[in-house]
Each structure stands twice: as C-alpha cells, then as structure tokens.
C-alpha positions in Angstrom: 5.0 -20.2 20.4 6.9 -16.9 21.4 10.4 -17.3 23.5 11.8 -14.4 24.5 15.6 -14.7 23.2 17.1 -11.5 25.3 15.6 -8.9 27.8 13.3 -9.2 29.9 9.7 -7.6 29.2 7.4 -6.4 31.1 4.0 -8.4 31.4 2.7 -5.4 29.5 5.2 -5.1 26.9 5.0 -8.8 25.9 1.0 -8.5 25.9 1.8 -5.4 23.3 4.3 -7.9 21.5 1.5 -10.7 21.2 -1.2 -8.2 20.2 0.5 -7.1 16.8 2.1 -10.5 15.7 -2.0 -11.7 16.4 -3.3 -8.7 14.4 -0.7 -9.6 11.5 -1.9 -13.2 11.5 -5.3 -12.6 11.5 -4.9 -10.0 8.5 -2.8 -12.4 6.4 -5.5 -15.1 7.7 -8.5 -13.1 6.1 -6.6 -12.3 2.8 -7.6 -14.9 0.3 -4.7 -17.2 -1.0 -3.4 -16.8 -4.6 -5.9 -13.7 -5.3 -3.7 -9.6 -5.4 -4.5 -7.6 -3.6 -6.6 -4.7 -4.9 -3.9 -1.2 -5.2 -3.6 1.5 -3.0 -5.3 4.7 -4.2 -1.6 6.5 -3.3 -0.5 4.5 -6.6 -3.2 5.2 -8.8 -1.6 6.0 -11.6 -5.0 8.3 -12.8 -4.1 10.0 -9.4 -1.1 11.7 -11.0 -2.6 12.1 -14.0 -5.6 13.7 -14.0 -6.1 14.5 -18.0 -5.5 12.6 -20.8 -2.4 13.6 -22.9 -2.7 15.4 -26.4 -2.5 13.3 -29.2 -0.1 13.5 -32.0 -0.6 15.0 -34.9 0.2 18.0 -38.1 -0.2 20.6 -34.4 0.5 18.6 -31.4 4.0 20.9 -31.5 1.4 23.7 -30.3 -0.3 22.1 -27.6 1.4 21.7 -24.0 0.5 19.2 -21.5 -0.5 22.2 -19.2 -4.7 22.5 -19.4 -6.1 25.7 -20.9 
C-alpha cells in the first residue's frame, strides 16, 4: 500500500509514482533469486583492454604496451 506522507499529487503524478515502483517490482520479480546477475558490457574488463600484454622475458624492456 502507498500513503502519501506530505503534498498533495496530482491524480497524474501519483499514477507516474505507482508506474515506476510497479516496473521495479516486476523487474526484481522476474530476476531469479540467489543467481548474479550477468555484467554490464560498460565493465568488461576486455573492453579496456583490447590486446593481451607482452610477456616477460631477456627483451620485454623493448617492447611497449602501445601496438605496432
């Protein structure tokens, strides 16, 4: 149940009000329990980097993380 504590919406504004606390439940709803969910492709890691990383060794001093 809603109560609205202070103010005084408009029928519109409440309708707006109910709409996104319904959308919320319904996503948290359709998420199953217990399981993560999958990550963002913004924090990819593989997004930031792209190539693999030299590896050490008698000339990795020579070689710069910048591809040739």
């Amino acid at each position: 149940m809603i109560k609205v504590v202070r103010g005084n919406p408009t029928p519109e504004e409440l309708a707006a009000a109910l709409a996104v606390v319904q959308a919320r439940a319904a996503a948290t709803a359709s998420a199953a329990s217990g399981a993560p969910e999958p990550p963002e492709g913004w924090s990819d890691p593989s997004r930031i980097a792209r190539h693999a990383l030299p590896r050490p060794g008698a000339h990795a001093w020579s070689r710069t993380y910048w591809p040739a």
